[in-house]
C-alpha positions as CSV (number, residue, x, y, z in Angstrom):
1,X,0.0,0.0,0.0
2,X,2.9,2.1,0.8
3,X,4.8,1.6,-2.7
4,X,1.2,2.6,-4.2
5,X,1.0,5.8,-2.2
6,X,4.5,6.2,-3.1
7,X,4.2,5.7,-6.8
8,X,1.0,8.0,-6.8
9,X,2.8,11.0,-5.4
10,X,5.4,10.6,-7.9
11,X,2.8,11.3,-11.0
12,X,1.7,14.2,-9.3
13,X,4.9,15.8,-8.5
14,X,5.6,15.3,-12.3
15,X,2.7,16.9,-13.3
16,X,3.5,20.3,-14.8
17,X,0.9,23.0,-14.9
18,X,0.4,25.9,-17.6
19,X,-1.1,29.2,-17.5
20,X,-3.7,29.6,-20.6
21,X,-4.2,33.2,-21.5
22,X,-8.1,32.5,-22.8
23,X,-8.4,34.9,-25.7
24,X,-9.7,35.1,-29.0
25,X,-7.5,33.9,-31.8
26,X,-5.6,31.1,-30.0
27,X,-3.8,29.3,-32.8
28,X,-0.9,27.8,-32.4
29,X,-1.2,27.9,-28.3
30,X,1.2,24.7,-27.0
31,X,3.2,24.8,-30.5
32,X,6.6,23.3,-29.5
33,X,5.4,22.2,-25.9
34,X,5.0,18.8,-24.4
35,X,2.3,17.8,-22.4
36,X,1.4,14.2,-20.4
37,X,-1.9,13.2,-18.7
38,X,-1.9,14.4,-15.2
39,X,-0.4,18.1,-16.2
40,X,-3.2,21.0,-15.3
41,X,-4.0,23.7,-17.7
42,X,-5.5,27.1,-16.0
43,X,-7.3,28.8,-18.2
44,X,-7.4,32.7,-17.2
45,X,-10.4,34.9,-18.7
46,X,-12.6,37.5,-17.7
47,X,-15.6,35.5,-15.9
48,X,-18.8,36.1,-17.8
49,X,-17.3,37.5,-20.6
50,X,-16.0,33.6,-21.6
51,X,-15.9,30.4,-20.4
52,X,-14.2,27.0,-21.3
53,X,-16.2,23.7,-22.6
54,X,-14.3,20.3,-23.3
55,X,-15.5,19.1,-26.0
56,X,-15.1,16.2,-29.1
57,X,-14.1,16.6,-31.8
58,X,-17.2,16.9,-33.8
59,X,-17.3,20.2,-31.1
60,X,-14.2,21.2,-31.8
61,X,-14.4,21.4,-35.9
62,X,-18.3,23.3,-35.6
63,X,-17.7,25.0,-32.5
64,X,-20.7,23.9,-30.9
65,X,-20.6,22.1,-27.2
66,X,-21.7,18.9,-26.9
67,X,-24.7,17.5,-25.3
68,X,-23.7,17.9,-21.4
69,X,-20.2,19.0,-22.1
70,X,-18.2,20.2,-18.9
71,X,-18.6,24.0,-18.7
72,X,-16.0,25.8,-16.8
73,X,-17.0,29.5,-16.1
74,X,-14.7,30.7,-13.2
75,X,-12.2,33.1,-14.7
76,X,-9.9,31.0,-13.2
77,X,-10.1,27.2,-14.5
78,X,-8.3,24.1,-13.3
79,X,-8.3,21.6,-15.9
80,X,-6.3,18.4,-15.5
81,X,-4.9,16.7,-18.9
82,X,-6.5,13.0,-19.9
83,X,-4.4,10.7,-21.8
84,X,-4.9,11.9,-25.8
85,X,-6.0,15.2,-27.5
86,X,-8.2,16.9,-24.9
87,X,-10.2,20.1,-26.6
88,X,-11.4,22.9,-25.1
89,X,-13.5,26.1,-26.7
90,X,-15.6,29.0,-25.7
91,X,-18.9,28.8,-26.5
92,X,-19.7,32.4,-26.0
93,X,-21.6,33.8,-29.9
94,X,-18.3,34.1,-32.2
95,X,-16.1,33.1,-29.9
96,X,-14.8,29.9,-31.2
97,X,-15.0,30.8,-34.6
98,X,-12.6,33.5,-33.6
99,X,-10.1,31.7,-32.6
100,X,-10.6,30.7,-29.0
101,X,-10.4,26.9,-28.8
102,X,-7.4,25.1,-28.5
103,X,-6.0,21.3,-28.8
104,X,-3.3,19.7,-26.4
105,X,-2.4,16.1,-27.2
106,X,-1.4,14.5,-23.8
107,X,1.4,11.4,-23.7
């Protein structure tokens, strides 16, 4: 049980976390970086004025969220990385088609 507890706290000190300015025209956001399941995006925006949904990728391409999609509207969102591309946009009218939505693949 010890070796478990061990191992587990050995992920998370691994994980890295990155600060996600949320803005409109987000391309190329994580171009040349390297991220791994367990690492926690924060996604920093004006409450109310955006928010963040996870999405699929049928989401992604039309920049509609998805049937009961995890809405993040804080201003300040914690978003830990799954295993695989993880996408995120905001939903807010013209928003995503703007720009603001952004893929991380996770190793």
């Amino acid at each position: 049980m010890a070796l478990v507890a061990l191992c587990c706290m050995m992920c998370l000190a691994q994980a890295a976390e990155y600060n996600v300015d949320w803005v409109m025209n987000m391309h190329g956001w994580g171009n040349g970086r390297s991220f791994a399941a367990g690492d926690v995006l924060v996604f920093d925006y004006t409450a109310g004025a955006h928010n963040v949904v996870e999405v699929d990728q049928t989401g992604y391409n039309t920049c509609t969220p998805n049937a009961g999609a995890p809405t993040h509207t804080s201003g300040h969102d914690r978003i830990t990385l799954h295993r695989g591309t993880n996408l995120f946009i905001c939903s807010f009218p013209g928003h995503c088609n703007g720009g603001m939505k952004i893929a991380v693949k996770a190793h």
